[in-house]
Backbone as CSV, one residue per row, in Angstrom:
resi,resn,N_x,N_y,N_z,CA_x,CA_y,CA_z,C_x,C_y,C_z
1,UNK,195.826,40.000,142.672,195.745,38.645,142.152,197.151,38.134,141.888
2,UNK,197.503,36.713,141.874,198.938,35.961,141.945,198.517,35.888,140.465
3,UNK,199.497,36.103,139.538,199.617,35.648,138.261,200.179,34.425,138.016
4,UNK,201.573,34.614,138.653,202.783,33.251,138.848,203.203,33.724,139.676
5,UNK,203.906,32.273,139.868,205.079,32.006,141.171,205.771,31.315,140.586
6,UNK,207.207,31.309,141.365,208.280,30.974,141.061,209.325,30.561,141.902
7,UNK,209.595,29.481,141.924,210.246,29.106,143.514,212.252,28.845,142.991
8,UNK,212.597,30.292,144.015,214.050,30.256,143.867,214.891,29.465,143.911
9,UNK,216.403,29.489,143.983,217.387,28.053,144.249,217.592,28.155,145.556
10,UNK,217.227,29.294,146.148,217.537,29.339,147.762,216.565,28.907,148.615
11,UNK,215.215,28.398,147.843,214.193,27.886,148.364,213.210,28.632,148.811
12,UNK,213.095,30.400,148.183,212.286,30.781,148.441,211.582,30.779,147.309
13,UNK,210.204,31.498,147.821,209.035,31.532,146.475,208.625,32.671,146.375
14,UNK,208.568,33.123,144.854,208.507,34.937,144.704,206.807,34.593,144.053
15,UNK,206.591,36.072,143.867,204.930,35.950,143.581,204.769,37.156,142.829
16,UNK,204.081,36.963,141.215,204.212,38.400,140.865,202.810,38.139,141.157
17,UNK,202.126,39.774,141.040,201.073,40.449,141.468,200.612,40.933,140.139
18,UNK,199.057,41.306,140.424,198.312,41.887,139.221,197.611,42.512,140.083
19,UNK,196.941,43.966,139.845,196.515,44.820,140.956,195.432,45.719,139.707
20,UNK,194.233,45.556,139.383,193.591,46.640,139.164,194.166,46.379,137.561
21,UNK,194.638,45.380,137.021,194.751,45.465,135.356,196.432,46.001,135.480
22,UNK,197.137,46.175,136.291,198.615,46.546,136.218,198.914,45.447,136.902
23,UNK,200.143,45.142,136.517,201.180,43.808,137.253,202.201,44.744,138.457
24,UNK,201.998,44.648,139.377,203.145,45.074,140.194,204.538,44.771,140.336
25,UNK,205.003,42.929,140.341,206.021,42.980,140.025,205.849,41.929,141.105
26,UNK,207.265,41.301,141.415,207.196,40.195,142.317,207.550,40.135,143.638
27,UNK,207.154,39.753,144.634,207.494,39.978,146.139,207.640,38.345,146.761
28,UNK,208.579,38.477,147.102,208.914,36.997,148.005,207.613,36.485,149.583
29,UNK,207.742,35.293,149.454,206.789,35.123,150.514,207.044,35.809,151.735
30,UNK,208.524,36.291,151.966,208.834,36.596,153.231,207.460,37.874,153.726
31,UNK,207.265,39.148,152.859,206.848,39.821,152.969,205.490,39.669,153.071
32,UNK,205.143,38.507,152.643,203.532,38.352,152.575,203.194,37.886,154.362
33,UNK,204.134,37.219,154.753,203.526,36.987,156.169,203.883,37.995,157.551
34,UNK,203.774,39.138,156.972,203.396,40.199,158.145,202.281,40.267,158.861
């Protein structure tokens, strides 16, 4: 699940994660479109 997002000064957008009741931490969109 996306908790928040947060859109950088470089114009990217990070995304923290919630997984199972733990927060994973945040991953940039780059990685999401594999």
């Amino acid at each position: 699940t996306i908790i928040q997002s947060a859109k950088l000064s470089n114009g990217l957008t990070t995304y923290q994660f919630q997984l199972n009741g733990k927060t994973i931490g945040w991953v940039d969109s780059r990685a999401l479109k594999k």
